[in-house]
C-alpha positions as CSV (number, residue, x, y, z in Angstrom):
1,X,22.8,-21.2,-14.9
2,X,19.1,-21.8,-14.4
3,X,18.3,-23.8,-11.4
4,X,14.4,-24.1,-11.2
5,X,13.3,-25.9,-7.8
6,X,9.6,-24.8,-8.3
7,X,8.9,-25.3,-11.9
8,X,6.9,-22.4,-13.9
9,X,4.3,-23.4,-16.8
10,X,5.4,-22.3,-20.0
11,X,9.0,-21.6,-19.0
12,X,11.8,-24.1,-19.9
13,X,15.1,-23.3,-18.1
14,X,16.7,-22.8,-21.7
15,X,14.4,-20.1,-22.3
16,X,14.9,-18.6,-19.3
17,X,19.1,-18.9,-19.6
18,X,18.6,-16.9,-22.8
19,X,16.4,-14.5,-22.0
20,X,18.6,-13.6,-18.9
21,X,21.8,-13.9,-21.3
22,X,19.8,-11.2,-23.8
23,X,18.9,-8.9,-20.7
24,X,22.4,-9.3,-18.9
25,X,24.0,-7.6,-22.2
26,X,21.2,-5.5,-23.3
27,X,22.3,-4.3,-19.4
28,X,25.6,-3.8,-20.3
29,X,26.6,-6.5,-17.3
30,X,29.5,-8.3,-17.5
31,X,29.4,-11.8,-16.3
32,X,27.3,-14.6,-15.9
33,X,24.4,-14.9,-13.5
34,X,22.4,-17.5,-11.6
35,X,18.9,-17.6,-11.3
36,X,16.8,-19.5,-9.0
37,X,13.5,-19.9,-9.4
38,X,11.8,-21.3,-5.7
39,X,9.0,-21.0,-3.4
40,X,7.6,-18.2,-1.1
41,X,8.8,-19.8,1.9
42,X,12.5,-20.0,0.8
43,X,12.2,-16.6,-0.2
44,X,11.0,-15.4,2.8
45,X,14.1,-17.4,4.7
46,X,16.7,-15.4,1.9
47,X,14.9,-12.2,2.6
48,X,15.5,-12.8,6.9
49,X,19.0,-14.0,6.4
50,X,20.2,-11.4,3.9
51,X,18.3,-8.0,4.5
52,X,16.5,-8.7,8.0
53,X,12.8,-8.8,6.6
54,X,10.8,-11.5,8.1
55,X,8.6,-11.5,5.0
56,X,8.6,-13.5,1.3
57,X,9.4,-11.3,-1.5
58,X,8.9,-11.4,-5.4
59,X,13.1,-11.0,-6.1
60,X,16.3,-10.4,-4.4
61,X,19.9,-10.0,-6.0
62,X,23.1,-11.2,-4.7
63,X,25.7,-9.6,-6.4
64,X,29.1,-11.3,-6.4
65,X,32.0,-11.5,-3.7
66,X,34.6,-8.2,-4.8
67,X,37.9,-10.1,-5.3
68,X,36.0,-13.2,-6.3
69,X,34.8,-15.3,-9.3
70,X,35.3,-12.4,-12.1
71,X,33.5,-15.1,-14.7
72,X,29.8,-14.3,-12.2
73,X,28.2,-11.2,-11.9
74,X,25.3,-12.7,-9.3
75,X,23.1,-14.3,-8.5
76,X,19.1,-13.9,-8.7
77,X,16.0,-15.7,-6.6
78,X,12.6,-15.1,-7.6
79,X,9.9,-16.4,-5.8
80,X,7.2,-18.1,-8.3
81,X,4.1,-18.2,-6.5
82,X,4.8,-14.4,-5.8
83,X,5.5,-13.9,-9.8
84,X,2.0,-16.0,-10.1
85,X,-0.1,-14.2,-8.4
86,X,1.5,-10.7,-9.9
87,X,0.9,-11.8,-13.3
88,X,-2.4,-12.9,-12.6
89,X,-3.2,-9.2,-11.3
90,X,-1.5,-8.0,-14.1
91,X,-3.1,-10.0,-16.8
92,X,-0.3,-11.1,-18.3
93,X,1.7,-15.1,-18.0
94,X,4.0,-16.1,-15.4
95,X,6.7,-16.4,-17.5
96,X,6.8,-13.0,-18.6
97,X,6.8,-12.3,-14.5
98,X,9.4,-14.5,-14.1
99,X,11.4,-12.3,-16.9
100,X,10.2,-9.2,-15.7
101,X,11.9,-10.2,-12.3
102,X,15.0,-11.4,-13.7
103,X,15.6,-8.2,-15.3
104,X,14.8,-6.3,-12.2
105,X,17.3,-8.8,-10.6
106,X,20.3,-7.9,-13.4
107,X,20.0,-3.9,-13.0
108,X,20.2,-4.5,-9.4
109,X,23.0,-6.8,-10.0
110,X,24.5,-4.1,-12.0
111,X,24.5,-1.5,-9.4
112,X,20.9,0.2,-9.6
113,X,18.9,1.2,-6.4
114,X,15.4,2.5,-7.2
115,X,15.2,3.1,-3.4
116,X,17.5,5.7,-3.3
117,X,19.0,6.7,-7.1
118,X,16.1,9.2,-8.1
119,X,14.4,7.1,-10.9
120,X,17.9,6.3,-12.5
121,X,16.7,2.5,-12.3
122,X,13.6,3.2,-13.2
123,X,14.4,4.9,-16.3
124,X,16.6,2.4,-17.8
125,X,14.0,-0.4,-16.6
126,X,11.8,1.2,-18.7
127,X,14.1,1.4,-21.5
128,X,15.5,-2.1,-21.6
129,X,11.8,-3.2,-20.6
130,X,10.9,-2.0,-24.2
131,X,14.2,-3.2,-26.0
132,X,13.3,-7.1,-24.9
133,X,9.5,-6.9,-25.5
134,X,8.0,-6.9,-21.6
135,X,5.3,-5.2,-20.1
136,X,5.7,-2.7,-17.5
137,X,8.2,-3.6,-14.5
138,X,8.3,-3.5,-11.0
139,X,9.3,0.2,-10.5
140,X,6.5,1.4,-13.1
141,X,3.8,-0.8,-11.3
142,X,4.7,0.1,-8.4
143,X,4.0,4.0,-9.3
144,X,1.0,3.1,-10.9
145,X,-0.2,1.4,-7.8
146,X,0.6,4.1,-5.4
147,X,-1.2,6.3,-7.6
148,X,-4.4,4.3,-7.9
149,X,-4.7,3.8,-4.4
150,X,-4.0,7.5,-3.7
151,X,-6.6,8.1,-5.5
152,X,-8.9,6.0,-4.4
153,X,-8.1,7.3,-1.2
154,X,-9.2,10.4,-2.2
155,X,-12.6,10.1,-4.0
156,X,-15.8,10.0,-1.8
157,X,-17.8,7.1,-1.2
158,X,-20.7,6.9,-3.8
159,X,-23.8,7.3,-2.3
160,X,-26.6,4.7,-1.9
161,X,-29.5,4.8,-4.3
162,X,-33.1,4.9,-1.9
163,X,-35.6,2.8,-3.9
């Protein structure tokens, strides 16, 4: 189930169910999932609640009770001003953020931890990234950001040109 309460351009909640059914197998994940799609702000109050961070953030994962529902694997939020302005750095639409999240979301949902599984999630990220036709995820970008600003860290500040 799709629940949008901050509507994306160029993203029907049909598409989105589909794409999310597509990456939820391609995943191997059993279950169904919830996604909901809504603002900074709420994101920020999930993000308090669940993990203690008083901060918004692009997606978190939720995965099912153990001993509950077996039919639901978890749930997903994704904050869409977050995937808006991410895909406007990126170059590419906010509905390919938005699906770029969600499968984040499902490898999360289906036990991955990038911050401590050395690169397992990033790996099949990368993998299932290329199987459903998406640009490069969260984990990627994020290496290719740390390296860019390393570097830029690094290089000397050009000099001034006397006229």
């Amino acid at each position: 189930m799709v629940i949008f309460r901050k509507h994306v351009r160029d993203l029907t909640e049909l598409a989105l169910d589909r794409f999310v059914a597509r990456a939820r197998r391609a995943a191997g994940l059993k279950g169904t999932v919830n996604v909901l799609l809504t603002t900074s702000a709420e994101m920020k109050s999930l993000n308090r609640r669940f993990r203690g961070k008083d901060k918004a953030t692009d997606v978190l994962s939720f995965p099912a009770e153990p001993g509950g529902d077996k039919k639901l694997a978890g749930e997903i939020a994704i904050a869409t001003e977050i995937a808006g302005q991410n895909a406007r750095l990126l170059g590419h639409g906010v509905a390919e953020e938005i699906k770029i999240l969600a499968l984040h979301g499902i490898l999360h949902l289906r036990g991955y931890d990038h911050e401590c599984d050395n690169g397992q999630m990033a790996r099949r990220e990368k993998q299932l990234r290329g199987e459903l036709g998406l640009p490069p995820g969260l984990i990627q970008r994020t290496l290719i950001e740390r390296t860019t600003i390393e570097r830029a860290k690094t290089r000397r500040p050009a000099r001034k040109r006397q006229e």
